[in-house]
N, CA, C and O of each residue as an XYZ file, in Angstrom:
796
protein
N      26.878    107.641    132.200
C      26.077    107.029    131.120
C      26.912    105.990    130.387
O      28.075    106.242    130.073
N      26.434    105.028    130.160
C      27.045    103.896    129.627
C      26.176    103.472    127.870
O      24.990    103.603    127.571
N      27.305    102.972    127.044
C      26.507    103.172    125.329
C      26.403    101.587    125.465
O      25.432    100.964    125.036
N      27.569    100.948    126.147
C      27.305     99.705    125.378
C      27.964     98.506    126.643
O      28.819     98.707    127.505
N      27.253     97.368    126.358
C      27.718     96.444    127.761
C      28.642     96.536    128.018
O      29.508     96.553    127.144
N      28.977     96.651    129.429
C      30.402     96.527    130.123
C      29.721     96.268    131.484
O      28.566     96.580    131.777
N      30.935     95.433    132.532
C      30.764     95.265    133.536
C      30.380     96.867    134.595
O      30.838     97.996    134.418
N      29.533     96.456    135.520
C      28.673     97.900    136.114
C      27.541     98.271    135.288
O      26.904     99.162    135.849
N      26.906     97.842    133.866
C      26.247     98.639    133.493
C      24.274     97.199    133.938
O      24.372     95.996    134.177
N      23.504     97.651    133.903
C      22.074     97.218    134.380
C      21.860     97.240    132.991
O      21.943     98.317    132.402
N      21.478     95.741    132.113
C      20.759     95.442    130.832
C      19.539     95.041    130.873
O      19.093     94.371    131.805
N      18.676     95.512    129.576
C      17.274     95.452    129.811
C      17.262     93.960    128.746
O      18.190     94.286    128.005
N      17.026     93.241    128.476
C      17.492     92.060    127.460
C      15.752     91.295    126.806
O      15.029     90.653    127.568
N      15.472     91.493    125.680
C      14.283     90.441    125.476
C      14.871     89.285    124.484
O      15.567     89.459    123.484
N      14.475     88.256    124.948
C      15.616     86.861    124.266
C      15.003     85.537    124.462
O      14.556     85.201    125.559
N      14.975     84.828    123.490
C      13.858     83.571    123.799
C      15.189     82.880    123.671
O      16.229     83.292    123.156
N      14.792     81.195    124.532
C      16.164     80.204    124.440
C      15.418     79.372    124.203
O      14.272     79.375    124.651
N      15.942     78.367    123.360
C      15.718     76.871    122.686
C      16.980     75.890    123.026
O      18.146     76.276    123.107
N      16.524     74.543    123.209
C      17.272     73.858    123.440
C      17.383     73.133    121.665
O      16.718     73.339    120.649
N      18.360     72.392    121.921
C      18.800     71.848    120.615
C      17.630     71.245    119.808
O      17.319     71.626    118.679
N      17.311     70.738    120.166
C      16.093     70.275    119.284
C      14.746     71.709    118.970
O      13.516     71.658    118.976
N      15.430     72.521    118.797
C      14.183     73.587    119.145
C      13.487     74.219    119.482
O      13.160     75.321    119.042
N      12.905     73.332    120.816
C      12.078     73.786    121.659
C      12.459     74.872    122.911
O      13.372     74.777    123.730
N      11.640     75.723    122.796
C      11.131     77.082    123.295
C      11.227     77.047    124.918
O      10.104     77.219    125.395
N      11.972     76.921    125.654
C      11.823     76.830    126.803
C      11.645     77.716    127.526
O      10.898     77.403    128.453
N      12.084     78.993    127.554
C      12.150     80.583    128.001
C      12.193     81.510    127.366
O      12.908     81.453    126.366
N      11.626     82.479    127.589
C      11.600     83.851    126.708
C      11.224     84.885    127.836
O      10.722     84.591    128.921
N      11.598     86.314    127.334
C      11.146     87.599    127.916
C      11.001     88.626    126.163
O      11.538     88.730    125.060
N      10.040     89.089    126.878
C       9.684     90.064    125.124
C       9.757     91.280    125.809
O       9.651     91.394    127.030
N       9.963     92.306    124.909
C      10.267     93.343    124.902
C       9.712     94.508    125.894
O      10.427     95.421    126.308
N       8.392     94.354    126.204
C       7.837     94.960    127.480
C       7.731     94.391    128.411
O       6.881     94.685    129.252
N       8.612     93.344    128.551
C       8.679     92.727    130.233
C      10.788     91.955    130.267
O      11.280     90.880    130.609
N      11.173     92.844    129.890
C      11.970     92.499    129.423
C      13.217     91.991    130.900
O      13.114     92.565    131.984
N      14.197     90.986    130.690
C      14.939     90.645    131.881
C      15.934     91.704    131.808
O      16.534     92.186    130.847
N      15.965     91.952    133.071
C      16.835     93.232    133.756
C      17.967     92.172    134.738
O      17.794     91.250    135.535
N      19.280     92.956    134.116
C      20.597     92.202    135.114
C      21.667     92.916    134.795
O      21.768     93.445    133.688
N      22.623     93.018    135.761
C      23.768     93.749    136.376
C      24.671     92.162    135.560
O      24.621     90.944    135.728
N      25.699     93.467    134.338
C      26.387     93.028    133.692
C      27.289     92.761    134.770
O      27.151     93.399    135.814
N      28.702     91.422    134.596
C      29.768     91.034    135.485
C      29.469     90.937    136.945
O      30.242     91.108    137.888
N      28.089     90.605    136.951
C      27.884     90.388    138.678
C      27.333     88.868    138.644
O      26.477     88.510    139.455
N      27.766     88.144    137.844
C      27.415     86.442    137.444
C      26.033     86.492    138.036
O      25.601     85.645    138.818
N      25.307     87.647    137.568
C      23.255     87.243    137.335
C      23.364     86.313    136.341
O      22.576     85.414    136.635
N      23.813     86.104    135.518
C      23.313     85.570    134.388
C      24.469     84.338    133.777
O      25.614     84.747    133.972
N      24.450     83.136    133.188
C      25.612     82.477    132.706
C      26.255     82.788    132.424
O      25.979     83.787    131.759
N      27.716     82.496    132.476
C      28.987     83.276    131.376
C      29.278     82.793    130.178
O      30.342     83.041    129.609
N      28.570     82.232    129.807
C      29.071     82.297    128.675
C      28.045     83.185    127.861
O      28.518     83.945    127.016
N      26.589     83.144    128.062
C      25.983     84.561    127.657
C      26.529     86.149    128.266
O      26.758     87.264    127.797
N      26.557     85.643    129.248
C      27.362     87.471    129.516
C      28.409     87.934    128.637
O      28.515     89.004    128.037
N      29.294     86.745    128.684
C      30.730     87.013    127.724
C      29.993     87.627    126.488
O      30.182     88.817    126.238
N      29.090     86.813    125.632
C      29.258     87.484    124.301
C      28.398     88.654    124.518
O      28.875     89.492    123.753
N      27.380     89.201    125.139
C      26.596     90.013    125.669
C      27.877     91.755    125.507
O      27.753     92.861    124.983
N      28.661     91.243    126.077
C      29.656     92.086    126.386
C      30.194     93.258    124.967
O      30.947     92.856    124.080
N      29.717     94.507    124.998
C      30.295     95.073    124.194
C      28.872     95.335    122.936
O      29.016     96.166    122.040
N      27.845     94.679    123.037
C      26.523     95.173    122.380
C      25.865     96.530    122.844
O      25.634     96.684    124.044
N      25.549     97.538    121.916
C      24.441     98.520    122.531
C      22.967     98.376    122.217
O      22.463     97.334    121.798
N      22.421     99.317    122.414
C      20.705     99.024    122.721
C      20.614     98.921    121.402
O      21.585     99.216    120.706
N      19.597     98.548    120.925
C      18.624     97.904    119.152
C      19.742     96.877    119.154
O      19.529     96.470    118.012
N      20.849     96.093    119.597
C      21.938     95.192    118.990
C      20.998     93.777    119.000
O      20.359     93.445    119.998
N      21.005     93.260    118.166
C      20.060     91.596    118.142
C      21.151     90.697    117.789
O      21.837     90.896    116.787
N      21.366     89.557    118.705
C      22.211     88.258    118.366
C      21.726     87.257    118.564
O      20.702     87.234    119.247
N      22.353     85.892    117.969
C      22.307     84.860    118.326
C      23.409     84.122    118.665
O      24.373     83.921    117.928
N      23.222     83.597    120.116
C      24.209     83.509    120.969
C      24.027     81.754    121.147
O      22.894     81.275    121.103
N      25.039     81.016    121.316
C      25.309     79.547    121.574
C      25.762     79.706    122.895
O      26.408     80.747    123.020
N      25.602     78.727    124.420
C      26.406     78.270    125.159
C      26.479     76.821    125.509
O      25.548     76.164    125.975
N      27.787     76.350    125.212
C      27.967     75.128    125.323
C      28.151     74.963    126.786
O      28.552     75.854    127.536
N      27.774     73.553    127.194
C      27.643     73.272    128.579
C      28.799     73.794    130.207
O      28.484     74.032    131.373
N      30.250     73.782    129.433
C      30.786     74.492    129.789
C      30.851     75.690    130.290
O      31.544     75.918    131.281
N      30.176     76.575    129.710
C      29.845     77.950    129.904
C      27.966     78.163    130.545
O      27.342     79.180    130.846
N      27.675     77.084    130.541
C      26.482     77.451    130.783
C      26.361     76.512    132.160
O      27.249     76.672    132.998
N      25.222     75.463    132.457
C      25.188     74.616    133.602
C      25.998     73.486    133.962
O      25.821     72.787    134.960
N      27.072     73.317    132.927
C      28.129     72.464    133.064
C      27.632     70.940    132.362
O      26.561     70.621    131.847
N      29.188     69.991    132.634
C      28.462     68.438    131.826
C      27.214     67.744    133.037
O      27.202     68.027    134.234
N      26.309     66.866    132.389
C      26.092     65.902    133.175
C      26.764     65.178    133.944
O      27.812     64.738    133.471
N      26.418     64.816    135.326
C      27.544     64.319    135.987
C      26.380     62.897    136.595
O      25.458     63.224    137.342
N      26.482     61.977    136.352
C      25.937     60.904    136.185
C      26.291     60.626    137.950
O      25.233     60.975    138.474
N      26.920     60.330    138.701
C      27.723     60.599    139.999
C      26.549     61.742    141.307
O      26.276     61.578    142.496
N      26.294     62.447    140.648
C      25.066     63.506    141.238
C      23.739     63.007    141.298
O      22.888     63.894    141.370
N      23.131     61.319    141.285
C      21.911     61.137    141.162
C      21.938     60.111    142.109
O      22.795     59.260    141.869
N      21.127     59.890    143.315
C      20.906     59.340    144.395
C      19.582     58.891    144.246
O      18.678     59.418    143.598
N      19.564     57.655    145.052
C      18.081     56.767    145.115
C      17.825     56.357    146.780
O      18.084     55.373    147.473
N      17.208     57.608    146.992
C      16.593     57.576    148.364
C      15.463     56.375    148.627
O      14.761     55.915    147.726
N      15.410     55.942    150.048
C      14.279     55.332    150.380
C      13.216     56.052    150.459
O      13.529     57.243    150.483
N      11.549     55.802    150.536
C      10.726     56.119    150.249
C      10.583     56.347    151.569
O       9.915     57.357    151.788
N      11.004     55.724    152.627
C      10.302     56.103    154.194
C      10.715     56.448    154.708
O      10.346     56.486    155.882
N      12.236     57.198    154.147
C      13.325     58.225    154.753
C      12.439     59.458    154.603
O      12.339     60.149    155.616
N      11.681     59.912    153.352
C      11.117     61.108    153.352
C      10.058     61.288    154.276
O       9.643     60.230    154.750
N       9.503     62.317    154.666
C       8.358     62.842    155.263
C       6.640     62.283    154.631
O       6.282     62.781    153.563
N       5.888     61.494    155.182
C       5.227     60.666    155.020
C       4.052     61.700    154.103
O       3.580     61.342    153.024
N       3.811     62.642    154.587
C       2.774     63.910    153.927
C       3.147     64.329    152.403
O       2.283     64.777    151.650
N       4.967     64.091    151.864
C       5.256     64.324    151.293
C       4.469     64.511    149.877
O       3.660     63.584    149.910
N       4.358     64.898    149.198
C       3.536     65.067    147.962
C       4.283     65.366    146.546
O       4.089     66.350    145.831
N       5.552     63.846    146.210
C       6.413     63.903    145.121
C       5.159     63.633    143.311
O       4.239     62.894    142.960
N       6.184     65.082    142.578
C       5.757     64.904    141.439
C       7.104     64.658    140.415
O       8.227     64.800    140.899
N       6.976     64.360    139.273
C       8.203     64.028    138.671
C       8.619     65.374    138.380
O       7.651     66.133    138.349
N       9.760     65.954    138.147
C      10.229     67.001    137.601
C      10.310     67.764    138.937
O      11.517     67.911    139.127
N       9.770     68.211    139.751
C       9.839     69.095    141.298
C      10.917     68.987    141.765
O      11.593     67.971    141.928
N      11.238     70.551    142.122
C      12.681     70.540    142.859
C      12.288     70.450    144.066
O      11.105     70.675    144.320
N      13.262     70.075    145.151
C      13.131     69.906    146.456
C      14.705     70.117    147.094
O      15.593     69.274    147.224
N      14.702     71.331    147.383
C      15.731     72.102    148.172
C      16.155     71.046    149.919
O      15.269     70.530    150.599
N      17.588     70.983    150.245
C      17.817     70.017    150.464
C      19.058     71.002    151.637
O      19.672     71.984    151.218
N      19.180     70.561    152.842
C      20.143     70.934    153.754
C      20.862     70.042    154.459
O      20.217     69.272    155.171
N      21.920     69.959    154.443
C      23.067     69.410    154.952
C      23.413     69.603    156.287
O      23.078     70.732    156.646
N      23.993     68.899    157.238
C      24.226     68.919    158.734
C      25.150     70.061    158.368
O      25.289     70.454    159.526
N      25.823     70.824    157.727
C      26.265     71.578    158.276
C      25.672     73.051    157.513
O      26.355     74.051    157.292
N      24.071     72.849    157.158
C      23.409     74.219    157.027
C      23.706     74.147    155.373
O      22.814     74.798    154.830
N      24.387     73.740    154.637
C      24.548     74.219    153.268
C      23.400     73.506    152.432
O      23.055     72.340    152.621
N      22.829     74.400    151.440
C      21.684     74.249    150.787
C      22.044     73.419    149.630
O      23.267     73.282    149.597
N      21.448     72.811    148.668
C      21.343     72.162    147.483
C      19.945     72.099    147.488
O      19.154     72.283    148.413
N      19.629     71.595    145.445
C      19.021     71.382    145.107
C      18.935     70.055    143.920
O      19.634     69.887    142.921
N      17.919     69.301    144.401
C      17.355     68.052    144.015
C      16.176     68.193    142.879
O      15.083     68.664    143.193
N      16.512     67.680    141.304
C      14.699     67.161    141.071
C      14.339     65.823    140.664
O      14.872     65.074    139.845
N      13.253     65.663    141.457
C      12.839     64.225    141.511
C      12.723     63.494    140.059
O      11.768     63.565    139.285
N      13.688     62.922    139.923
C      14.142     62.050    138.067
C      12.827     60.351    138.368
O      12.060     59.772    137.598
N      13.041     60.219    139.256
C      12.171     59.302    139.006
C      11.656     58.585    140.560
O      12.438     58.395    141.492
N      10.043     58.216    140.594
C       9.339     57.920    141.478
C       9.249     56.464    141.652
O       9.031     56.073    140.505
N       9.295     55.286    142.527
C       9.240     54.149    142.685
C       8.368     53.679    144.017
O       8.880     54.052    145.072
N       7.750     53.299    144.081
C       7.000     52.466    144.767
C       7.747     52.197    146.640
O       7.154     52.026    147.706
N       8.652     52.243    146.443
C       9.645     51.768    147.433
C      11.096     53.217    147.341
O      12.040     53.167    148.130
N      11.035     53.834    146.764
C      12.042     54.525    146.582
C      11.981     56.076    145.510
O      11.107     56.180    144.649
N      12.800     56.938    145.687
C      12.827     58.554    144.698
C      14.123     58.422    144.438
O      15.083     58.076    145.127
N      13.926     58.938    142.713
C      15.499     58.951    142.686
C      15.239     60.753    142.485
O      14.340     61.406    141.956
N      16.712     61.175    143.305
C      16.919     62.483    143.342
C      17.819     62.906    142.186
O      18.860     62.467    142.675
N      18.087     63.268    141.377
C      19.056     64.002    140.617
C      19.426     65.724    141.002
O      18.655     66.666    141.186
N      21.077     65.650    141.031
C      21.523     67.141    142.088
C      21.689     67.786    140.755
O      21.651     69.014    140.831
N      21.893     67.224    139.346
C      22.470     68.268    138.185
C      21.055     69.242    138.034
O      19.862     69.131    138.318
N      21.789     70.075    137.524
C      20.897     71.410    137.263
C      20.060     70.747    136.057
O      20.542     69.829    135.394
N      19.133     71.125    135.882
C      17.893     70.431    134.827
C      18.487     70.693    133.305
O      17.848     70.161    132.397
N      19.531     71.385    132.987
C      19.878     71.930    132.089
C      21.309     71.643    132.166
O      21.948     72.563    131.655
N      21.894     70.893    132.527
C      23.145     70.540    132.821
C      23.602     69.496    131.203
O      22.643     68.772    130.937
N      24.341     69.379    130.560
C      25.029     68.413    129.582
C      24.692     69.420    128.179
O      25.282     69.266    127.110
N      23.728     70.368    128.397
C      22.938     70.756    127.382
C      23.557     72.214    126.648
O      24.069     73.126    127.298
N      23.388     72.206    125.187
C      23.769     73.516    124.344
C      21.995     74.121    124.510
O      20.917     73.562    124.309
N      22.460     75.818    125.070
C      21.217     76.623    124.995
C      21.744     77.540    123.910
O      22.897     77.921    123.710
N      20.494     77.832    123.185
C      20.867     78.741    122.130
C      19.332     80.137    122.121
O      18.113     80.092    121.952
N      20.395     81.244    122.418
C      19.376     82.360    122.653
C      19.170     83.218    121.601
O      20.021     83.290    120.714
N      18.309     83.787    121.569
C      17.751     84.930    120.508
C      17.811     86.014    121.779
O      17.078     85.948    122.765
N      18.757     86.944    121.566
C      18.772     88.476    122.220
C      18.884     89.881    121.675
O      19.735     90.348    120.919
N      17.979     90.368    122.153
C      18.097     92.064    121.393
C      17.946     92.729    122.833
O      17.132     92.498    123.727
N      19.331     93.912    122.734
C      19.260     94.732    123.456
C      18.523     95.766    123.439
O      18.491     96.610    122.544
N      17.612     95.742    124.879
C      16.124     96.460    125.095
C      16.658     98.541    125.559
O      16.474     99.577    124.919
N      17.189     98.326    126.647
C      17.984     99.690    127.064
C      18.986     99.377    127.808
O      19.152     98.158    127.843
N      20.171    100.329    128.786
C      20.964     99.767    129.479
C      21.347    101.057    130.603
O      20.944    102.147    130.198
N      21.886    101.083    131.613
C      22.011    102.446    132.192
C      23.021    101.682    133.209
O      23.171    100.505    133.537
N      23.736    103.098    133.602
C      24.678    102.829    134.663
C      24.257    102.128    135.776
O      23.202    102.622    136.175
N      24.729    100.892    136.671
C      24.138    101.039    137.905
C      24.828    101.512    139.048
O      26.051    101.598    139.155
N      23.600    101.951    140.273
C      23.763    102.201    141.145
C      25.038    101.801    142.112
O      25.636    100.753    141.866
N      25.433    102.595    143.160
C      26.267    102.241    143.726
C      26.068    101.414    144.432
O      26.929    100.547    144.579
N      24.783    101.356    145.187
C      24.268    100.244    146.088
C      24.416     99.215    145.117
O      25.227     98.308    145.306
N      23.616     99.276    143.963
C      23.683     97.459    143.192
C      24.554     96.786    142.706
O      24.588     95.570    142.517
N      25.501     97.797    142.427
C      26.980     96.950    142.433
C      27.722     96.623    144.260
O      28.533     95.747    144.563
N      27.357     97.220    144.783
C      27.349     96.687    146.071
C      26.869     95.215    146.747
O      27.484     94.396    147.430
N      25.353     95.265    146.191
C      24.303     94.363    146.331
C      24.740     93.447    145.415
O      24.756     92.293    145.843
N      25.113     93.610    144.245
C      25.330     92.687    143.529
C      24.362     92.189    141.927
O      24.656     91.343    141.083
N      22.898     93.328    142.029
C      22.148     92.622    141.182
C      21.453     94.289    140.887
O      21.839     95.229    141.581
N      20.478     94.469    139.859
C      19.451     95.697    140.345
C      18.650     95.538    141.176
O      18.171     94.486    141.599
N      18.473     96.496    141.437
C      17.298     97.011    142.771
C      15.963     96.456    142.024
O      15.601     96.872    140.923
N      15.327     95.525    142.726
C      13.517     95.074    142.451
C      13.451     94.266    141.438
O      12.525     94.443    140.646
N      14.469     93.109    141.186
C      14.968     92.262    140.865
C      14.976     91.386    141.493
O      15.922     91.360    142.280
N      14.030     90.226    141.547
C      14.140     89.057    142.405
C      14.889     87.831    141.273
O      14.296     87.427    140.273
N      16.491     87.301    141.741
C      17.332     86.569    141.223
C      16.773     85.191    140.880
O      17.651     84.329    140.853
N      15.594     84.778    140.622
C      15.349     83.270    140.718
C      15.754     82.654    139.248
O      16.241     83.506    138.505
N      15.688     81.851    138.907
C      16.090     80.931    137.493
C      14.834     80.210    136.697
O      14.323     79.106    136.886
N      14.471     81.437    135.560
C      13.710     81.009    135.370
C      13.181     79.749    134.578
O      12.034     79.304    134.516
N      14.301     79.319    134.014
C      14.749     77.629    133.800
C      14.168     76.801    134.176
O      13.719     75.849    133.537
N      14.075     77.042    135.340
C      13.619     75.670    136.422
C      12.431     76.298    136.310
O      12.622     75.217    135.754
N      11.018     77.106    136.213
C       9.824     77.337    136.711
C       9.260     75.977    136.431
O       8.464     75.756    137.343
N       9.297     74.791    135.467
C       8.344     73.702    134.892
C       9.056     72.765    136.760
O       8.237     72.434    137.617
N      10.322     72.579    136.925
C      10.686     71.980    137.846
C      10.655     72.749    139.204
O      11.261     72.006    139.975
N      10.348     73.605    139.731
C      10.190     74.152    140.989
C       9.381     73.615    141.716
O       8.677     72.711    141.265
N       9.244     74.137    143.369
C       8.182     73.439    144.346
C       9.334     73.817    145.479
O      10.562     73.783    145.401
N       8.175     74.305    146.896
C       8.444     74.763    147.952
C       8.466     74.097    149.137
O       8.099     74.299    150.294
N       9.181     72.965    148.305
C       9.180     71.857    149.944
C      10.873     71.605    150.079
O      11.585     71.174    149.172
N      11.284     71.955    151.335
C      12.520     71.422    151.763
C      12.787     70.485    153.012
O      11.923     70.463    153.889
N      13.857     69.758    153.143
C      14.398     68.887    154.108
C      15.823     68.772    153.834
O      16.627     69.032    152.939
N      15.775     68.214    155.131
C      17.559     67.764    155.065
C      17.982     66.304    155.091
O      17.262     65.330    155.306
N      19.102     66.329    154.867
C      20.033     64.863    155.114
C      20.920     65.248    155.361
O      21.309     66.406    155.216
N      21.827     63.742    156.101
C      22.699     63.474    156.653
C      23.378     63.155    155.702
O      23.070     62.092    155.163
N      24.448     63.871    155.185
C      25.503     63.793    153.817
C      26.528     63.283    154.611
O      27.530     63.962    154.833
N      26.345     61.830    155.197
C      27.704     61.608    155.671
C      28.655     60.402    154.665
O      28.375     60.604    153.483
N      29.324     59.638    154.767
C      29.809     58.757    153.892
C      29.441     57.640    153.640
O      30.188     56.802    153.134
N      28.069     57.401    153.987
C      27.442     56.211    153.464
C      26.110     56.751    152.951
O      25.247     55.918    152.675
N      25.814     58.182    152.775
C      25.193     58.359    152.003
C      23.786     58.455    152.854
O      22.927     58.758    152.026
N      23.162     58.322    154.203
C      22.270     57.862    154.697
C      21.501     59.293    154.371
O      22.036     60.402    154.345
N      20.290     59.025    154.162
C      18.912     59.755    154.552
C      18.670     60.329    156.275
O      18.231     59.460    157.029
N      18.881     61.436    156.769
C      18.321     61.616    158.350
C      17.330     62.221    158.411
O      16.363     61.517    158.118
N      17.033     63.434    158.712
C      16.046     64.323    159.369
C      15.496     65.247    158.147
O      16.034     65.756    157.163
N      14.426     65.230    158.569
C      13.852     66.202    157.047
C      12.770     67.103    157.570
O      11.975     66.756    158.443
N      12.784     68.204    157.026
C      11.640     69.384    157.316
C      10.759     69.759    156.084
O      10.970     69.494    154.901
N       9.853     70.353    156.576
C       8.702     70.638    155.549
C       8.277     72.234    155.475
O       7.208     72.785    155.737
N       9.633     72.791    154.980
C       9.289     74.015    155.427
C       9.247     74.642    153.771
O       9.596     74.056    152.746
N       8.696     76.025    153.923
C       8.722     76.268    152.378
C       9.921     77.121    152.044
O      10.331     77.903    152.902
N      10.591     77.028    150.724
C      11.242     77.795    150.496
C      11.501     78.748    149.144
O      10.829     79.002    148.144
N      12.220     78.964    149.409
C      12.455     80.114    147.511
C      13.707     80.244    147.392
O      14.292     81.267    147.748
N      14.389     79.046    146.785
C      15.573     79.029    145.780
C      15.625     80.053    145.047
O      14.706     80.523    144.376
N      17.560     80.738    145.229
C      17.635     81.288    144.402
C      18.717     80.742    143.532
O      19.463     79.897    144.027
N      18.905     81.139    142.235
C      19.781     81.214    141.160
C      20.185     82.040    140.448
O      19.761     83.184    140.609
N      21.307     81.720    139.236
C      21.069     82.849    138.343
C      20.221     82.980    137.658
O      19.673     82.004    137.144
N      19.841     84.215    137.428
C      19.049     84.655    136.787
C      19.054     84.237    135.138
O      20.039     84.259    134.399
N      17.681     83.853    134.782
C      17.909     82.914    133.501
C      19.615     82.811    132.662
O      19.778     82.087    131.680
């Protein structure tokens, strides 16, 4: 039995996040509350860090500066594809992620920053990247976990996705040729389900 966060223990967490200006971007309330395996990087570190050492009824307000959270903007990470490199069926909206494979199988993720007539610009930073998130958290319950899920890495019936991105998501992927001139090659239209950390 575990009283209070520590790495190994499964937190039940209800916590709304605002970005600097205010606005409400994510929340979980108290009967649907986010479930994650403390020190198994489900969740940002720099919220885990202060997370660390709260027991159940504990309510904070927690800051993570970009550092600790999706990192700086990296201006360097935004590419302007041709329009007839992509898949002609394609169906770009602004904000949509579009999961992205590399000749040698490794995944990324793209969201479409801006649409042109002749051209998409892709941006690779995380949608939340340069940015201070500031959370409202109260600890819901917490219990030891399993041996398997520290194994596994997460709790059991826990699907890891980010719920950050839900306004920017979408189940279309392809690939490119990430070679040193940057070219556009072969692209598929297959669906997929990005994962991340968990908000």
């Amino acid at each position: 039995m575990v009283d209070m966060i520590q790495d190994g223990a499964v937190v039940s967490l209800a916590y709304t996040l605002k970005l600097q200006n205010g606005e409400v971007i994510d929340y979980s309330e108290v009967d649907d509350p986010l479930e994650y395996l403390h020190g198994a990087e489900n969740i940002i570190p720099g919220l885990e860090r202060e997370l660390t050492g709260l027991q159940v009824g504990d309510a904070k307000d927690v800051r993570v500066d970009p550092a600790d959270g999706y990192g700086d903007y990296d201006p360097e990470d935004v590419e302007v594809v041709e329009r007839t490199l992509l898949p002609r069926d394609m169906e770009l909206k602004l904000g949509m992620v579009v999961a992205i494979r590399d000749d040698d199988g490794n995944m990324s993720e793209a969201y479409v920053r801006e649409i042109a007539p002749d051209s998409v610009t892709l941006d690779f930073n995380h949608p939340l990247a340069g940015q201070p998130l500031f959370f409202n958290v109260q600890v819901i319950a917490m219990r030891e976990a399993t041996t398997e899920e520290v194994e596994h890495g997460h709790p059991h019936g826990v699907e890891l996705e980010d719920d950050y991105d839900d306004e920017f998501e979408d189940d279309l992927d392809f690939e490119y040729d990430d070679d040193e001139d940057d070219e556009f090659d072969e692209f598929e239209d297959d669906e997929t389900d990005p994962l991340d950390k968990v908000q």
